[in-house]
C-alpha positions as CSV (number, residue, x, y, z in Angstrom):
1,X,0.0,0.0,0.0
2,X,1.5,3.3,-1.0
3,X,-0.4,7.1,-1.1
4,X,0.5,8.6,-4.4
5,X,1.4,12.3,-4.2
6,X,0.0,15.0,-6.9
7,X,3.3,15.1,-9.1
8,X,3.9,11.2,-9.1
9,X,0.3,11.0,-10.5
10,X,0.9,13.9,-12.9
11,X,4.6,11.8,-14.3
12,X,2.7,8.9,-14.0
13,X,0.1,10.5,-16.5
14,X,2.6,12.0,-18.6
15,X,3.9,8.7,-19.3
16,X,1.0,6.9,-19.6
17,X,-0.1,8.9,-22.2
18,X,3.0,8.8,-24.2
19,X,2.8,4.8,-24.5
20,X,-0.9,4.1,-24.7
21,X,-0.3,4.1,-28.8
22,X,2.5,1.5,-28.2
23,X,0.4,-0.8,-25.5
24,X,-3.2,0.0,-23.7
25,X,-1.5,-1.8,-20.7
26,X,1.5,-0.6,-17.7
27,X,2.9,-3.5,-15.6
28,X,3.7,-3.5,-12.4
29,X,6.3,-5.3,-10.3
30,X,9.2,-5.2,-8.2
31,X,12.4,-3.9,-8.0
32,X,15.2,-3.6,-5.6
33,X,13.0,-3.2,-3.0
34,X,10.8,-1.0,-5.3
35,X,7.3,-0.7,-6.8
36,X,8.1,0.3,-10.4
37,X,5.6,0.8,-13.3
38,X,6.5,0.3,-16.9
39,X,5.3,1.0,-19.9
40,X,5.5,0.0,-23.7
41,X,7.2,-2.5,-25.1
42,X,10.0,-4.5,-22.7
43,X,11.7,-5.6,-25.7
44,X,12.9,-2.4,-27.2
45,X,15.2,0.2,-26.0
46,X,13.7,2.9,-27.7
47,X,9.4,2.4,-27.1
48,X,9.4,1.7,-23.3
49,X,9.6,3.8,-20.2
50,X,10.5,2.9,-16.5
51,X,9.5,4.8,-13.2
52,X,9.1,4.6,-9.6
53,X,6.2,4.5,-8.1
54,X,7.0,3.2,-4.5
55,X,10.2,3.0,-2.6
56,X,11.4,0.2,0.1
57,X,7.6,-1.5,-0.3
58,X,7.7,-4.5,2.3
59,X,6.5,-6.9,0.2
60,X,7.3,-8.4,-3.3
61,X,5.6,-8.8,-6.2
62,X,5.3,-12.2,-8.0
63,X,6.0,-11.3,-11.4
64,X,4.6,-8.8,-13.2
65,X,0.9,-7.7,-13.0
66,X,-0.5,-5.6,-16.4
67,X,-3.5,-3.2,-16.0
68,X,-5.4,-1.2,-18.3
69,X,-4.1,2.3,-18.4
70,X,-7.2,3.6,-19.7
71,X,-9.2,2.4,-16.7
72,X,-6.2,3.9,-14.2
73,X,-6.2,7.1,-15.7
74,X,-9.9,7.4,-15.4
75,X,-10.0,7.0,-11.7
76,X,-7.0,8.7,-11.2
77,X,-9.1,12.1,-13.1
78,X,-12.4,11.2,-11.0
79,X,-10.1,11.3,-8.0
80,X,-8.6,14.9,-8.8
81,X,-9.9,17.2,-5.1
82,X,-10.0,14.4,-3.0
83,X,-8.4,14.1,0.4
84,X,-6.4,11.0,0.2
85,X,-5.4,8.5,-2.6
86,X,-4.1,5.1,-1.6
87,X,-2.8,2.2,-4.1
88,X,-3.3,-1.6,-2.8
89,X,-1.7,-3.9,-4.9
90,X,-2.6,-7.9,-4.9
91,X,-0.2,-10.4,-6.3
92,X,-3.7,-12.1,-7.5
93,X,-3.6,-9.6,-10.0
94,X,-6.0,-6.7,-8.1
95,X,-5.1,-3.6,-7.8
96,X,-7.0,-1.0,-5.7
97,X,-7.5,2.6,-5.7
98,X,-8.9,3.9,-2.6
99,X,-10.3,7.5,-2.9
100,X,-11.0,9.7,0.2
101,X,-13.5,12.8,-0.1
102,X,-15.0,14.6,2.7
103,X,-18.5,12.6,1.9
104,X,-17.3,9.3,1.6
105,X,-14.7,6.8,0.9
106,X,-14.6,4.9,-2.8
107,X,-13.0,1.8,-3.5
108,X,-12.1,1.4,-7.2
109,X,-10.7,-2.2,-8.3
110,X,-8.9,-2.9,-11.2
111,X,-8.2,-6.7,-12.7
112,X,-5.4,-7.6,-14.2
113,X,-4.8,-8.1,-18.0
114,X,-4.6,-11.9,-19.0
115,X,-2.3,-12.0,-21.8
């Protein structure tokens, strides 16, 4: 679990946007001791990106775990004014967004991608 500030969602964006043409999908896993989130393709040098979304997280993540960016951005746009914004990540493959307003507390979850 990791609260996402206001310029790691704006990078995170940024990025996003730059590789949706590539793939509709970012991955995460583990690194180091690190939550990182890629993007494009793994295979070339030139049509991925890399970036960190976490650091020291206390668990690992088995493999990697592919969600629609689409859907991320979406909640991350309807989430824009809230209070708090925290991440859960499941190594079944769920990841959740929990928003907190000053009405009420939303839990958007995301599934996985099956290749």
């Amino acid at each position: 679990e990791f609260e996402p500030n206001a310029e790691l969602i704006t990078l995170f964006k940024s990025m996003a946007l730059l590789y949706t043409e590539i793939d509709k999908s970012f991955v995460l896993c583990s690194e180091n001791g690190n939550l990182v989130s890629s993007f494009g393709l793994d295979t070339s040098s030139t049509h991925s990106g890399k970036m960190i979304l976490s650091e020291n997280i206390d668990t690992d993540i088995i493999g990697e775990l592919k969600f629609p960016i689409n859907l991320f951005l979406d909640v991350m746009k309807s989430s824009s004014g809230s209070e708090s914004i925290k991440i859960k990540i499941s190594n079944r493959g769920l990841l959740c967004v929990q928003v907190t307003t000053v009405a009420a507390v939303y839990d958007y979850m995301l599934k996985k991608v099956m290749d």
